[in-house]
Backbone as CSV, one residue per row, in Angstrom:
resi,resn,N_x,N_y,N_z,CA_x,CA_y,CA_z,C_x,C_y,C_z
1,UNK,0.854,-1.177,0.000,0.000,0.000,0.000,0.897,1.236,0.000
2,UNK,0.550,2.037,-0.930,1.580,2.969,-0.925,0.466,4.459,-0.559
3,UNK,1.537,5.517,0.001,0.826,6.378,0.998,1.224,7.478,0.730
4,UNK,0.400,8.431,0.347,0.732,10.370,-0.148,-0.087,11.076,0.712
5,UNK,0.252,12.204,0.985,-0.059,13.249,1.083,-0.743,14.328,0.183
6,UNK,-0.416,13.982,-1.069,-0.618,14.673,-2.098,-1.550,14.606,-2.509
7,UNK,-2.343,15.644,-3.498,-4.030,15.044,-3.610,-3.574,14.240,-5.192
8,UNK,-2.362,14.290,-5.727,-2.378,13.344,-6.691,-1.206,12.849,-6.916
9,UNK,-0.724,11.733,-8.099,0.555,10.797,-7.630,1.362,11.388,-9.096
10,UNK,2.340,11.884,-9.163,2.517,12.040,-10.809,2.874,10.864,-11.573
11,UNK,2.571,10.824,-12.581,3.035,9.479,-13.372,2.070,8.730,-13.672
12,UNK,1.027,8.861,-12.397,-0.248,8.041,-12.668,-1.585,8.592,-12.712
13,UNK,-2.186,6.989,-13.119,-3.301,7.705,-13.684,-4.308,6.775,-12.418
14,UNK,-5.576,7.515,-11.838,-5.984,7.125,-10.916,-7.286,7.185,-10.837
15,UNK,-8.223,5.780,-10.076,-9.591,6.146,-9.842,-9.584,6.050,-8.455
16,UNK,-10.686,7.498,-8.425,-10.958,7.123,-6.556,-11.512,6.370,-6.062
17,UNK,-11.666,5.398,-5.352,-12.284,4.511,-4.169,-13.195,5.075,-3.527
18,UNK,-12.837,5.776,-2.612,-13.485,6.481,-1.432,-12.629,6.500,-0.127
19,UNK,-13.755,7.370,0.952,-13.046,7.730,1.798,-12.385,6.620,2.947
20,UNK,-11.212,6.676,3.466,-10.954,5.752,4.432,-10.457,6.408,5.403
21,UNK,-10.805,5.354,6.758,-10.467,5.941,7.797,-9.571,4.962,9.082
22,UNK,-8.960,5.424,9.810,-8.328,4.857,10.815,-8.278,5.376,12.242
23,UNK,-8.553,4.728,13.462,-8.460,5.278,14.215,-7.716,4.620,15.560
24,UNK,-7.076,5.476,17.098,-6.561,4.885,17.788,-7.197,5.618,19.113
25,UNK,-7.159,5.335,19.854,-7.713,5.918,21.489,-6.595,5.535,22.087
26,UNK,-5.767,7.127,22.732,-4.791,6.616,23.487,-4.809,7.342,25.071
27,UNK,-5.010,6.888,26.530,-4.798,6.936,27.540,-3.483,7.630,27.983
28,UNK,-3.801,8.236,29.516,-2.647,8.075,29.886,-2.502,7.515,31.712
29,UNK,-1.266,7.729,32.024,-1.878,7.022,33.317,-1.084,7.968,34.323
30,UNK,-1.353,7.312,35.708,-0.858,8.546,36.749,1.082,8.864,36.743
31,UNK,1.713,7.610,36.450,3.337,7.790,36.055,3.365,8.426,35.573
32,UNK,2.665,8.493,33.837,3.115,9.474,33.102,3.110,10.887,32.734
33,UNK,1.716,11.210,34.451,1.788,12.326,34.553,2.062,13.054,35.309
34,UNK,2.973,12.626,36.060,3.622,12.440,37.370,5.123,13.345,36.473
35,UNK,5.843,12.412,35.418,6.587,12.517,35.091,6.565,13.965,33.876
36,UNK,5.347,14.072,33.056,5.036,15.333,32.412,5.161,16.648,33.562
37,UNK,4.953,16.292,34.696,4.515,17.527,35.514,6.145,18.019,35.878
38,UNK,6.860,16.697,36.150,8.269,17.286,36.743,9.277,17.933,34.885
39,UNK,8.408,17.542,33.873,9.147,18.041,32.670,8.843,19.308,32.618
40,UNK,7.480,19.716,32.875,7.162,20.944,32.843,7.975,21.816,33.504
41,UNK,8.375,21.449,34.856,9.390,22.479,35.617,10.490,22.925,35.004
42,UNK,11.091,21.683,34.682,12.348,21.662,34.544,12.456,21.879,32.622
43,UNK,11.427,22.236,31.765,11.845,22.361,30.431,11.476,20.861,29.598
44,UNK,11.728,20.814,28.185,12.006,19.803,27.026,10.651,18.988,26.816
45,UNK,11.407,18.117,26.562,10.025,17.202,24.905,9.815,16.041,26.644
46,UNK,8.574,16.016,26.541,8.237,14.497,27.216,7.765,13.382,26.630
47,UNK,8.881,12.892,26.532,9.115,11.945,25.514,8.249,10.673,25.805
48,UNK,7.797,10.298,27.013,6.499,8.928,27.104,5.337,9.581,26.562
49,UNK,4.922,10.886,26.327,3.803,11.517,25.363,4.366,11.023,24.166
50,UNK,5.464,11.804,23.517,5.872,11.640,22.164,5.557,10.632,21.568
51,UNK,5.901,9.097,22.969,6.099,7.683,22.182,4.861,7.364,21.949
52,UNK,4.210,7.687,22.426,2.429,7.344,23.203,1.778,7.814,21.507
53,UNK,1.854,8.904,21.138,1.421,10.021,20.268,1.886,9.209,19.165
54,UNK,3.405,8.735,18.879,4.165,8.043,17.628,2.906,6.692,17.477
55,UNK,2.677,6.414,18.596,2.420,4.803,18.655,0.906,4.892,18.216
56,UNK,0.393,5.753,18.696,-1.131,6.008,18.101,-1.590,6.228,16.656
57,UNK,-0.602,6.917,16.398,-0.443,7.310,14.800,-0.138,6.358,13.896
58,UNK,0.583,5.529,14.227,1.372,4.053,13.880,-0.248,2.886,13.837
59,UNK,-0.859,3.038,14.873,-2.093,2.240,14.760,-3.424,2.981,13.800
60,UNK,-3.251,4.365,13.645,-4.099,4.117,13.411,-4.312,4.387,11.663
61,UNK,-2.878,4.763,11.212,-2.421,4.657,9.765,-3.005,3.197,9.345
62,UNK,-2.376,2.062,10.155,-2.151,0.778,9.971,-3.788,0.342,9.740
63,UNK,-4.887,1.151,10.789,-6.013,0.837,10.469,-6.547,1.445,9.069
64,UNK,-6.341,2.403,9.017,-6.583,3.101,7.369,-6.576,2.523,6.528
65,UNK,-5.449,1.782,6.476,-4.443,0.990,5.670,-5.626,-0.255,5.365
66,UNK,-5.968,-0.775,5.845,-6.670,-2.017,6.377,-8.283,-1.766,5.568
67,UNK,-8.630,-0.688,6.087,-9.648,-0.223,5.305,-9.866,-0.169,3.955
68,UNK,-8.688,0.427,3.321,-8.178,1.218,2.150,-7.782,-0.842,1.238
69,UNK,-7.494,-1.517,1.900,-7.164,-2.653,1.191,-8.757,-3.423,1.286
70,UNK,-9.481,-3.461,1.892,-10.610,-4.334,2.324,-11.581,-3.429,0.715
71,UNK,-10.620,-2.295,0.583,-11.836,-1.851,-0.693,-10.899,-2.103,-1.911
72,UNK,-9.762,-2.274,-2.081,-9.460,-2.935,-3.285,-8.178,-1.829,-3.570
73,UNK,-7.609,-1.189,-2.914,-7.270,0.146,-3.252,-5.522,-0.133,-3.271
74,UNK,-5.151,0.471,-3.919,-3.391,0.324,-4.304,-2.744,1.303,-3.399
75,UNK,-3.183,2.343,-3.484,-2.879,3.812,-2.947,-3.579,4.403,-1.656
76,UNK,-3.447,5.170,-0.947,-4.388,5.968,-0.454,-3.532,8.115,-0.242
77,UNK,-4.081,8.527,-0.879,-3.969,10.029,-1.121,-4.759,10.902,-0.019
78,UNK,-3.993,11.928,0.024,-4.682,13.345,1.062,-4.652,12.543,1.805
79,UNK,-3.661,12.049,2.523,-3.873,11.260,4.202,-3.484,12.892,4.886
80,UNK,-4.689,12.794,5.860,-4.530,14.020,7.054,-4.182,13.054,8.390
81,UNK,-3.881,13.945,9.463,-4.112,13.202,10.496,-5.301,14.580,11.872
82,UNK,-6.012,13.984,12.464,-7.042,14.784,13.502,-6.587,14.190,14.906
83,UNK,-6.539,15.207,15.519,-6.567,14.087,17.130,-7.914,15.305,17.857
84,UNK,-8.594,14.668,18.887,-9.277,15.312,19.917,-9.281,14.640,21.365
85,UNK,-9.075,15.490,22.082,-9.278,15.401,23.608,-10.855,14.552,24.155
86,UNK,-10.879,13.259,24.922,-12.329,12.968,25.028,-11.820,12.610,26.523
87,UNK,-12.220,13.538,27.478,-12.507,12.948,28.969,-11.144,12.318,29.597
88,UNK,-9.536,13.233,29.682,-8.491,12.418,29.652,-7.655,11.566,28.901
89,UNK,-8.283,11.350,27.332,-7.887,10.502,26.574,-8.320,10.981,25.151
90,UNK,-6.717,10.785,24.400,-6.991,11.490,23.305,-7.845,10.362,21.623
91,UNK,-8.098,10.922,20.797,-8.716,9.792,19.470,-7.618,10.855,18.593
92,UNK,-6.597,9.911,17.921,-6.129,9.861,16.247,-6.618,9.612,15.758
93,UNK,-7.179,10.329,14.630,-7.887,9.838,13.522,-6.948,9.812,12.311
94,UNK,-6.632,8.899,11.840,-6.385,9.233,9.880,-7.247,9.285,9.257
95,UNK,-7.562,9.846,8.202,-8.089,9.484,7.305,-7.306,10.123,5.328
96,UNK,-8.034,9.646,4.624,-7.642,9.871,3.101,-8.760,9.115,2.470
97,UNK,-8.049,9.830,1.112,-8.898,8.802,-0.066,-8.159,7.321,-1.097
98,UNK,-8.764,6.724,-0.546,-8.475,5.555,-1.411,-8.667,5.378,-2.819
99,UNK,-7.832,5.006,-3.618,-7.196,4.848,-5.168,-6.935,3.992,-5.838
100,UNK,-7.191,3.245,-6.718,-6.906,2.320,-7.582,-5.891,2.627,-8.530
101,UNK,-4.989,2.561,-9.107,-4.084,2.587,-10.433,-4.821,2.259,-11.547
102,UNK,-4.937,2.988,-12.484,-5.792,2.621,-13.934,-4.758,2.644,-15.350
């Protein structure tokens, strides 16, 4: 499965599929905010967010992905990514449009 950003691929010629989507729900727990709070004092990247954030994104491409093949699709184009805050816990969303090669 190959993966753009772009709303088109050069070289090729393409039909759209439709829309696909992926998603991840990621938590956090009292360590890791234990440990955000003492980063805050002291400065820099808090990096068990970062990994947390990498790892969500990682699932929920992979679900896209999954989608985007269950419809027949070679490609998937305009991949965005959304996150929102729900009650302590954030949702990644991917989504794009799925593509066939013609």
């Amino acid at each position: 499965m190959q993966l753009y950003t772009t709303d088109f691929i050069t070289g090729k010629n393409i039909d759209t599929i439709g829309l696909v989507t992926g998603g991840a729900v990621i938590t956090k727990h009292v360590g890791m905010d234990f440990l955000a709070g003492v980063r805050k004092i002291v400065g820099g990247e808090v990096e068990v967010y970062s990994k947390m954030q990498d790892e969500a994104q990682a699932q929920a491409t992979l679900a896209m992905m999954d989608d985007a093949k269950a419809m027949g699709a070679d490609a998937i184009i305009c991949i965005r990514y959304s996150i929102a805050s729900i009650e302590g816990s954030s949702k990644l969303l991917a989504f794009g449009t799925a593509v066939k090669f013609i």
